[in-house]
Structure formats: structure tokens, C-alpha cells
N, C-alpha and C positions, 0 to 999 in steps of 0.2 A: 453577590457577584463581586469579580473585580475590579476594580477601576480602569483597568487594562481594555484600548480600545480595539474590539472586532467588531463585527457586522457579519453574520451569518444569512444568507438567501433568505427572502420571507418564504421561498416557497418549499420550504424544509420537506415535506413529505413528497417532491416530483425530486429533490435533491439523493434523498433515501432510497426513495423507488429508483433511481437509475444505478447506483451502487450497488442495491442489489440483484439486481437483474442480468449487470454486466457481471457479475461473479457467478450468476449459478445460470448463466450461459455459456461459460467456460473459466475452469479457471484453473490453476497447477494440483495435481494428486497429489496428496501424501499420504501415508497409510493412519497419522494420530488424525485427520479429517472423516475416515470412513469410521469411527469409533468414539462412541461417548464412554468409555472405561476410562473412571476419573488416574485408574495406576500406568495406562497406557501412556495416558496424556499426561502424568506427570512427566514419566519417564520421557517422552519427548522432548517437555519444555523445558526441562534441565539439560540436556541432550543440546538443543541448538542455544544453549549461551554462548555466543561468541565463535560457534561452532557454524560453518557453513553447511547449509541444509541438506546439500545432494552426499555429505558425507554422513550425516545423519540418518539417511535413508536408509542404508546399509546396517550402520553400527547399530539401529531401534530395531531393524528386523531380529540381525541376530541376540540380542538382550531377551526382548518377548519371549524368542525361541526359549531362550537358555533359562528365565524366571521370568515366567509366563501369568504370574499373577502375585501378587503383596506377599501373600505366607511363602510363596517362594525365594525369594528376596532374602524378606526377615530371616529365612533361616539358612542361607547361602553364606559362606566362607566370604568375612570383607574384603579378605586379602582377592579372592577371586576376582571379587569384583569391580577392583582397585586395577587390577592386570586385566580384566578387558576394558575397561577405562582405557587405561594407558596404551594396547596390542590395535587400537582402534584410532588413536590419536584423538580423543576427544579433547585433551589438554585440564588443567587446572583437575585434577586428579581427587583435592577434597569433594567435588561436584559431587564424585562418585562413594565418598561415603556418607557425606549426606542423604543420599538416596535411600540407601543402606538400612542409615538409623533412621528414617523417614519412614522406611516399612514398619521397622520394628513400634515404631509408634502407634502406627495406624492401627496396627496387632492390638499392641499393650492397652492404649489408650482411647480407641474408637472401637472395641471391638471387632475391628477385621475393616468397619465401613470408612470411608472416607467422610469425612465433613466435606458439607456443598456449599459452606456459607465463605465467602475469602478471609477473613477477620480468624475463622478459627481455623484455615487451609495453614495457615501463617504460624501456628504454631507448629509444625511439622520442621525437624530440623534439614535449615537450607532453604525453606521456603521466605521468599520474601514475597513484597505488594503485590510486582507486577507476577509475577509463577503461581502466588495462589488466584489471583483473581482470572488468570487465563486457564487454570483445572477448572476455575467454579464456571466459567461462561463455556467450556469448549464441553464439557462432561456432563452440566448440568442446569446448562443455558440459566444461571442464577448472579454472573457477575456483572461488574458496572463495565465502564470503556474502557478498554485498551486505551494503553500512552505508551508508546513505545517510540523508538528514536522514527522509525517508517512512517509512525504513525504523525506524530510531529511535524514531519520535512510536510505531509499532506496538509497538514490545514496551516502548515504558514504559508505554504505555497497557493493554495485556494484563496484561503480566505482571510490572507491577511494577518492570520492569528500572533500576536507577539510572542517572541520567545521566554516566556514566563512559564513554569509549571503548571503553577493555576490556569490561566490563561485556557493553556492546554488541554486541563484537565475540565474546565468546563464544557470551553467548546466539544470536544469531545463527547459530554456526557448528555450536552440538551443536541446534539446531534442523533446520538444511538436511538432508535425506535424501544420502547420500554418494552421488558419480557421477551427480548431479540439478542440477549448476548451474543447468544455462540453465531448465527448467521452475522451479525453486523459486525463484531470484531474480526472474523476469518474475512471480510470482505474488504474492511478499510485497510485491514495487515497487510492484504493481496493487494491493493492498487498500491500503497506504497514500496513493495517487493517486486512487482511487474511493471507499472506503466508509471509513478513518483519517485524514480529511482536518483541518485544522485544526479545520474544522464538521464534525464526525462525521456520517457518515451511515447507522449501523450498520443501521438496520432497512429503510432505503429501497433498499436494495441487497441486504439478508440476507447482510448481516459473516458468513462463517463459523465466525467467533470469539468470538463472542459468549457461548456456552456458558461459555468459561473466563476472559473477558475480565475486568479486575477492574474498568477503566474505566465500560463497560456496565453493570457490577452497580452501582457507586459513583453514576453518574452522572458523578465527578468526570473532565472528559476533559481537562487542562492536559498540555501536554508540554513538553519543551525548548522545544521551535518554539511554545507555545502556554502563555507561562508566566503567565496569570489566567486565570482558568477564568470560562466564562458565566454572567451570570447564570441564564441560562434552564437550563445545563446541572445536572442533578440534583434541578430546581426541580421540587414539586407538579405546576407546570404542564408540565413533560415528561412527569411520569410520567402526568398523566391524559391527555394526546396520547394516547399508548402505549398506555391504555385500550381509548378509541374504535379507534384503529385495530387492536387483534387483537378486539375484540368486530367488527370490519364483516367479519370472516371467518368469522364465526361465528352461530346464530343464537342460539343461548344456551347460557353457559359458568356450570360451579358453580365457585363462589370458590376452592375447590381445583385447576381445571385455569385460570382465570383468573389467578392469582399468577405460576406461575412461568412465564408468557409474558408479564409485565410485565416482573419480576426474575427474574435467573438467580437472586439467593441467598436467593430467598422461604422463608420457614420458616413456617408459621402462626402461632409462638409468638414467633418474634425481630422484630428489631428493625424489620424491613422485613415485617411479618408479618401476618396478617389482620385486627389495628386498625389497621395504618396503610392499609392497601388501602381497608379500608370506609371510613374517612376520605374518600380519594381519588372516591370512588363516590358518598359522600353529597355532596361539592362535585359531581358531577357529574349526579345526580338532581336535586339544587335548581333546576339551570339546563335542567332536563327532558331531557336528553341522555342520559340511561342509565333503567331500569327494575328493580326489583329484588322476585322473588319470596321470601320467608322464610317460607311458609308449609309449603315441606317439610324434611323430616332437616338439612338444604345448601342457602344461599341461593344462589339462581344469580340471572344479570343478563343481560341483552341492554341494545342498543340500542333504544331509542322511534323510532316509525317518523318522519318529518316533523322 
């Protein structure tokens, strides 16, 4: 281990199981997801370097079409392939003869099959750590964790995790459920692609993680990728957002079941704790947007109709 300090949930496998559950309860299509064809999925993950993905959708349908399997490739005109490269904007135009002479490897030097182990994905020209090890986990659920920039902004934003590689690269690793590549990396990729986004969008999606997230509790959402933090984020003015919208699910909540659906680390007495709520609530009455009965044991609140 590192000497780098995190602190991971003890309760790692309720951590797990909500991550996965919120990804194969819904989560974005893409055509290298419905297919463990390790040529498919290379050709994907070269495809989105740097490359935004709804442009990829297009430019991987038509590639498939056009060399639809490694021997077709190997033996396609590089120059071809260099010009749908280029007719497609995928940019960085070597990408595309790496590919190229990637097939012709696979031919010469695997006999037609791909290696499923990353370490030898990595001999394939153009591949490097992270490309071989997302063929070995998405093709043939045999790779370690994804690190990737999405995947980083997540556990520093959870879990505190420091900006260090390693760091990263462990948590990461005693995270993943073992023999779970391909599901645990398309899942942690997807929350930091959808809901860990530079603009968080923890509640408009229902972050799985939110429970343990320290990001969520703080407000404060900066990461590597995102190193000044918003004003709006942790501001008054999110947290009475955050108000209104669990009170329009509700028709009225006592301050007690209203906290900790604001903040995960609502305490009544701390810091974040029933004076600064009611704070929150009386800016919020002022401008007639919330209602507040204190006439029984427990003030509760709803929404004012109009």
C-alpha cells in the first residue's frame, strides 16, 4: 500500500452493489456495450481518445460496416483507412494506422485471435495500459480497474482519494468486485460520464453514492480535472435547490426526515444541523416558497401551493 491517506466505506460490498445496480437499471447505449468482440471493442476504445462519444457512434457503425472483422482490416488499403479517419473527424490521424498495423499483428502474430491478458493486449501497435486493459475487461471480463481521468474525479470526489496515481490505482483496484471487469468498469466509467461530471449531477440522475460521498455531504465538488470549485457548489443557494426539490416529493416532511435528504451528514446538533437547515428555510419562507407549521412536538414544512 501507499502511504497516501483514504479511507474507503467499510461496507464495500452495499458500496458495490449500488453501483451496480444503478448502471443495469439504466444506463446510456452504445453499440461496443451490446458486444464482447475483443476487434470491435478495440476499435471503439481508439475511436473515443479524445474523441467525443456521440461522434463515435456514427464513425464505429460505419468502420464495422466497412472492415467488419481483423483480416479485413489487415488487409484494407492504409491509405483508406487513414481517409475515413480523417472524412470522420476522429482527429490525430496516426490512431488510425495504428489500428491498421494492430490487425496486421493480430494476423501475423496471434494467429487471427486476440490475446485476453492486458500485459500482452499491450504489444499490439498503439496500444497502451489503459486501451489494452479496457479490450481485456469489456471482451473478456479478464482486466484489472479502470483509471481513467472520469474515473479519478470519482473517488476523489467520494472518497477523498488523493491525487496520486497509485493512490488511484489502488483504490480503484480493492474497490472492483474480483472476476467483475467488464460490468464494474462500464459502471464506475458511466457514473463518472453521467452523474461525476465536472458539473455534478448527483441528484438529477440519483448518484448511487451519494450516501458515502464526502463531495455530496461538503458540497465542495473540485477534482484534478475540476481544480476551483463553483461558486454555486456548497453555496446556500444549492443547498435550498435541494430543499424544494425533495419537499416536491413530498407533501410534508418534519425537519427530522427533511435533513438528512438535504445532507447525508445532517446531525441536528452539528455543524450542518437544525440551525443551519432552519436558516435555509426561513430564506426560503421569505420568498413564499416553502411553509412551516411549529405548532406541533416537530416543525414540519411543505411546499406553498402557486
Amino acid at each position: 500500500m501507499s502511504e497516501s491517506a483514504f479511507s474507503l466505506p467499510e461496507e464495500t460490498d452495499t458500496v458495490r452493489s449500488a453501483l451496480i445496480e444503478w448502471y443495469e437499471e439504466g444506463h446510456r447505449e452504445f453499440p461496443w456495450r451490446e458486444t464482447t468482440d475483443p476487434y470491435e471493442i478495440l476499435v471503439s476504445e481508439v475511436m473515443s481518445q479524445q474523441t467525443q462519444l456521440d461522434r463515435v457512434v456514427a464513425a464505429f457503425a460505419d468502420f464495422v460496416e466497412r472492415w467488419p472483422d481483423v483480416e479485413r482490416l489487415a488487409a484494407a488499403d492504409r491509405s483508406a483507412v487513414v481517409g475515413f479517419w480523417s472524412d470522420h473527424s476522429l482527429g490525430y490521424n496516426n490512431r488510425a494506422r495504428y489500428l491498421h498495423e494492430a490487425a496486421g499483428q493480430v494476423l501475423a502474430e496471434f494467429d487471427g485471435e486476440f490475446p485476453d491478458d492486458p500485459d500482452e493486449l499491450q504489444q499490439l501497435q498503439g496500444v497502451g495500459p489503459y486501451t489494452a486493459n479496457a479490450v481485456a475487461s469489456f471482451a473478456f471480463d479478464n482486466g484489472n480497474a479502470v483509471v481513467d481521468t472520469n474515473v479519478k474525479r470519482v473517488l476523489y470526489r467520494a472518497f477523498g482519494v488523493p491525487d496520486e496515481d497509485t493512490a488511484f490505482e489502488e483504490a480503484a483496484e480493492e474497490l472492483m468486485p474480483a472476476g467483475e471487469s467488464r460490468t464494474w468498469n462500464n459502471a464506475i466509467m458511466e457514473l463518472g460520464g453521467v452523474a461525476c461530471t465536472k458539473t455534478p449531477a448527483c441528484d438529477e440522475v440519483d448518484c448511487p453514492w451519494r450516501a458515502w460521498c464526502e463531495a455530496y455531504a461538503t458540497g465542495d465538488f473540485s477534482a484534478p480535472d475540476v481544480p476551483t470549485q463553483s461558486p454555486f457548489e456548497g453555496s446556500r443557494r444549492q443547498f435550498r435547490g435541494r430543499i424544494v426539490r425533495v419537499l416536491g416529493e413530498y407533501d410534508e416532511l418534519a425537519l427530522s426526515e427533511l435533513g438528512p435528504r438535504v445532507r447525508v451528514d445532517y446531525t441536528p446538533e452539528g455543524e450542518h444541523g437544525q440551525e443551519w437547515l432552519r436558516g435555509l428555510l426561513a430564506d426560503l419562507e421569505d420568498d413564499g416558497l416553502v411553509a412551516l407549521d411549529t405548532d406541533d412536538a416537530e416543525t414540519s414544512v411543505w411546499l406553498r401551493d402557486g
